[in-house]
C-alpha positions as CSV (number, residue, x, y, z in Angstrom):
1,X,-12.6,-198.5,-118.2
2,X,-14.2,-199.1,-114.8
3,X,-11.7,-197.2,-113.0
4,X,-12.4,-194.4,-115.4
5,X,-16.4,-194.0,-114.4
6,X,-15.9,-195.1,-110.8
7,X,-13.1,-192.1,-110.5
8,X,-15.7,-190.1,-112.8
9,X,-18.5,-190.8,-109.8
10,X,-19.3,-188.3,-107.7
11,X,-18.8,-190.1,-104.2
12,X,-17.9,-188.0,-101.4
13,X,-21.1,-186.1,-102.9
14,X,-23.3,-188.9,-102.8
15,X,-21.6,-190.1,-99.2
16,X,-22.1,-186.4,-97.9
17,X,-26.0,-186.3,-99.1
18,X,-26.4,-189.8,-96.8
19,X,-24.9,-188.2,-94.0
20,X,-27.6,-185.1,-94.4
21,X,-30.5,-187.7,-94.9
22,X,-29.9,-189.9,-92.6
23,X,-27.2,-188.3,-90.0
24,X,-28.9,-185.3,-89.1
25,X,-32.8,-186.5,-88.3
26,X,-31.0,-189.3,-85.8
27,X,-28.6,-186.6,-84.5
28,X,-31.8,-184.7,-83.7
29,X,-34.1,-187.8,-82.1
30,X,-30.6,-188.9,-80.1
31,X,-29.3,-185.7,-79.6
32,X,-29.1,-186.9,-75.1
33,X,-27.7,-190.4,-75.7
34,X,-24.1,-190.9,-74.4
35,X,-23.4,-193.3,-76.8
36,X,-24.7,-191.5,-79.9
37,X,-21.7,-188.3,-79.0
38,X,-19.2,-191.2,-78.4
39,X,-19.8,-192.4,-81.8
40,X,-19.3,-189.3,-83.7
41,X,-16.2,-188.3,-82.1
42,X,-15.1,-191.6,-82.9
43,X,-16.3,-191.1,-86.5
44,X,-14.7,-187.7,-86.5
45,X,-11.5,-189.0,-85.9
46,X,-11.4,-191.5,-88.3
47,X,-12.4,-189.1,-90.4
48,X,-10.0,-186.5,-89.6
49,X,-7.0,-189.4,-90.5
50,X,-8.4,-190.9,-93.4
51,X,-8.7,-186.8,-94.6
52,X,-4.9,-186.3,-93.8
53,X,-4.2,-189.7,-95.4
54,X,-5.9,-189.0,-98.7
55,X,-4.5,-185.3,-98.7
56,X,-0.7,-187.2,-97.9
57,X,-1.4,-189.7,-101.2
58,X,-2.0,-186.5,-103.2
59,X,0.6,-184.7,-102.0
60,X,3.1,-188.2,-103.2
61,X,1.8,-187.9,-106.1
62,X,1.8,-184.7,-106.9
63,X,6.0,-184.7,-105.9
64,X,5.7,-187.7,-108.1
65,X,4.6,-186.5,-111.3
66,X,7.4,-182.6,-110.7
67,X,3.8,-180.8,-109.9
């Protein structure tokens, strides 16, 4: 049953709404740091992979289950 309401739980939505709160207004105040653009593109990748990964485990399962 807690597999069902954590599946149920919106958290990409809730992940993506932290990113806008929080992610933007220190974009904005270090918008000239070095470190700050080395740190996204770092996140971006990671991002990018864990995308293709989770996009790969749906594609298994979809072949899985003849969909």
């Amino acid at each position: 049953m807690n597999r069902e309401r954590l599946d149920a739980f919106p958290t990409q939505l809730v992940l993506t709404l932290v990113w806008l709160v929080i992610g933007v207004p220190v974009c904005i105040i270090l918008r000239s740091s070095i470190l700050w653009v080395s740190l996204m593109s770092v996140y971006a990748i990671i991002v990018s992979h864990f995308t293709a990964h989770t996009a790969w485990k749906a594609e298994r399962a979809a072949e899985h289950t003849g969909g």
